[in-house]
Structures are given as C-alpha cells and as structure tokens.
DRENDREN-214511 format. One line per field, with one value per residue (C-alpha): chain; x negated, y, z negated. Coordinates in pm, 1 decimal. Layout:
// DRENDREN-214511
ch <- A  ...
px <- X  ...
py <- Y  ...
pz <- Z  ...
//
This chain:
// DRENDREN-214511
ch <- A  A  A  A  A  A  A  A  A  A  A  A  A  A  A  A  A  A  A  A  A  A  A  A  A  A  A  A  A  A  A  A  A  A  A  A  A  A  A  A  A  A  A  A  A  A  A  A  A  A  A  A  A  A  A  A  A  A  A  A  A  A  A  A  A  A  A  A  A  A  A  A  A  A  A  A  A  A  A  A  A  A  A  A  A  A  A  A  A  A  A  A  A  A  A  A  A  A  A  A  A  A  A  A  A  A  A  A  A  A  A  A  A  A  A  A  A  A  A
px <- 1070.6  1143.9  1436.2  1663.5  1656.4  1994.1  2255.9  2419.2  2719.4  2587.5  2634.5  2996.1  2910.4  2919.4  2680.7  2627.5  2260.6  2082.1  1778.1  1506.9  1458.4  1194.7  1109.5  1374.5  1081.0  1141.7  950.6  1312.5  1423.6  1687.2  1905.3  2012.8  2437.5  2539.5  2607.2  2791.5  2605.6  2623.2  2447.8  2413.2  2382.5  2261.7  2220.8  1884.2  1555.4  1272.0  934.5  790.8  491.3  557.0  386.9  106.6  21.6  166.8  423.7  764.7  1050.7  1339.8  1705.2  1916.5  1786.1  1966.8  1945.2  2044.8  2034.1  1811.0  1521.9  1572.3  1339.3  1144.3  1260.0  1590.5  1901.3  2183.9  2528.5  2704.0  3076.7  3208.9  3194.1  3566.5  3468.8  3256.4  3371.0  3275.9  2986.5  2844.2  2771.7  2467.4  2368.9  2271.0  2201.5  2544.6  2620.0  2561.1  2581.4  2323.9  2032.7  1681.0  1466.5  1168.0  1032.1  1070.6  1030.2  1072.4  990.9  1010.8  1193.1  1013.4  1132.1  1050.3  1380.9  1500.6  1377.4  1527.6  1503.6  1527.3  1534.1  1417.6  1610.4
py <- -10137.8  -10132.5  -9974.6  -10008.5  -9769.7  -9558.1  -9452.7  -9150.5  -9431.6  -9520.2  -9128.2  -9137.0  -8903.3  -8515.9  -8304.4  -7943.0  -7800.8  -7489.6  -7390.0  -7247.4  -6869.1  -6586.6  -6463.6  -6157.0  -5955.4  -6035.8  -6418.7  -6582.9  -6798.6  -6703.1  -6982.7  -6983.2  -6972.6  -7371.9  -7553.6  -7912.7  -8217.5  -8549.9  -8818.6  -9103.2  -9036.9  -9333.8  -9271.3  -9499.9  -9456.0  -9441.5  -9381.8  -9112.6  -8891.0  -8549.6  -8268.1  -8224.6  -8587.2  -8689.4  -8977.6  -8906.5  -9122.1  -8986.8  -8979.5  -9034.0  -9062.7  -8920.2  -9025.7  -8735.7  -8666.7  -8308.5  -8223.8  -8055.5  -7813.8  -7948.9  -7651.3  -7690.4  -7890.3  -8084.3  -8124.4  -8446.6  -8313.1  -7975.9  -7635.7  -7672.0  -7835.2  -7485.7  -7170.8  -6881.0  -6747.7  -7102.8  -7046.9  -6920.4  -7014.1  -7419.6  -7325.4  -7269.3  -7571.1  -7850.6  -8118.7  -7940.1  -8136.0  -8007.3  -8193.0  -8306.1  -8517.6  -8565.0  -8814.3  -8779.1  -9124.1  -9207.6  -9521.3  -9773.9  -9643.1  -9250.5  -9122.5  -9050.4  -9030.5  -9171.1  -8870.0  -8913.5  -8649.8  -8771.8  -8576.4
pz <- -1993.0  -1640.4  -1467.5  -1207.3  -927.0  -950.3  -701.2  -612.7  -684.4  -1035.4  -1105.0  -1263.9  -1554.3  -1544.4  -1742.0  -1802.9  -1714.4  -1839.5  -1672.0  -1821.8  -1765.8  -1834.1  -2210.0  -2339.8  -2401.9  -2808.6  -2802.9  -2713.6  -2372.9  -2192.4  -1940.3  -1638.2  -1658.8  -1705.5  -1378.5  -1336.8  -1244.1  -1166.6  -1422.2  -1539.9  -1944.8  -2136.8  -2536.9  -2620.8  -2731.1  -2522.8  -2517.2  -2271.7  -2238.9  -2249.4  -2045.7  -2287.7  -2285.2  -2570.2  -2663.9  -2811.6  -2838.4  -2668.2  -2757.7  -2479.8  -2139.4  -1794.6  -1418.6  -1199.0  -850.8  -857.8  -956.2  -1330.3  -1512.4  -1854.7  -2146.5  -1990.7  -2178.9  -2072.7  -2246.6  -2174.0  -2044.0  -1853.7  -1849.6  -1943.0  -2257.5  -2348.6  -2448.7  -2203.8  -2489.8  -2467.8  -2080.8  -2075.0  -2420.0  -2466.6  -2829.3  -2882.5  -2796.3  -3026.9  -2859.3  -2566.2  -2607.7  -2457.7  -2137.0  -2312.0  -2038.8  -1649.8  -1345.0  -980.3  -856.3  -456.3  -373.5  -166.5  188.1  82.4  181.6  -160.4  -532.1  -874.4  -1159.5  -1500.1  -1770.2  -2167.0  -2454.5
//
C-alpha cells in the first residue's frame, strides 16, 4: 500500500526510544537511557521485510524524523509516563514495543527523507 510522504507537521505524537547497546558480557542487550521523540504512531498491520529478508507483519507502524536503530523499541508516550527503573530498561516497559523493520526513503527533491519504523 502506498504512503504519503510525512511532515515534520504530521509529527504530533511523542514516543520514548531505546537504542540498542553492546552485549552485558552474560548473552543480554543493554539500551541506551530512553530519549523523547517526535512520531507519528499509527496502530495497523503491515507487511515489511525484515533485515534477514524475510516478511513479517508488523503491529503498529511509526514515522519519525531520525534515523532509529533496528533491536531498538519505542513506547508510545513520555518519559514522565515511566518510572525512573524503566529508563534504561524497554523490557520493563510493557507497552515498549521492539523496531523490527526500518526505512529511510529520500523525498523527490533530496533535501529530506521520510522514516518509518515496523513493530
């Protein structure tokens, strides 16, 4: 299905974003401390290819403005809405859902990209 380019204007949402870190040395991820964005969060399903080439349906799909990490997750709301052990922790959160799938695409006069994350 095709898309319409998005805004910095269409991106009247805020959402919480955990980048991926390095291993803990015991087979576990750590994240980056949680940082407000801008989005645009839109709860449908989707189907993308993920990084290995394969299809999944996604669960909620996100425009944003930067370029975001796949491994990382995004919680639709604050850092005001998280307690301050939920931080640094997206699994803590349960609502923190994980970036499954990414695109950077340029718009037609190169100047600026649309991004969209797949949950």
């Amino acid at each position: 299905m095709p898309f319409k380019l998005q805004t910095n204007r269409s991106l009247n949402q805020v959402a919480v974003y955990w980048a991926p870190g390095t291993s803990d040395g015991y087979g576990d991820r750590t994240f980056t401390v949680g940082t407000e964005i801008a989005c645009r969060w839109e709860d449908r399903q989707d189907e993308f290819v993920d990084p290995s080439g394969d299809k999944k349906i996604s669960r909620a799909v996100v425009y944003v403005a930067q370029d975001l990490a796949v491994g990382g997750h995004l919680y639709l709301g604050t850092l005001a809405d998280l307690s301050s052990s939920q931080d640094d922790d997206p699994f803590a959160v349960p609502a923190a859902w994980e970036i499954r799938g990414w695109e950077k695409i340029p718009k037609l006069n190169g100047a600026s990209y649309t991004r969209r994350a797949w949950l």
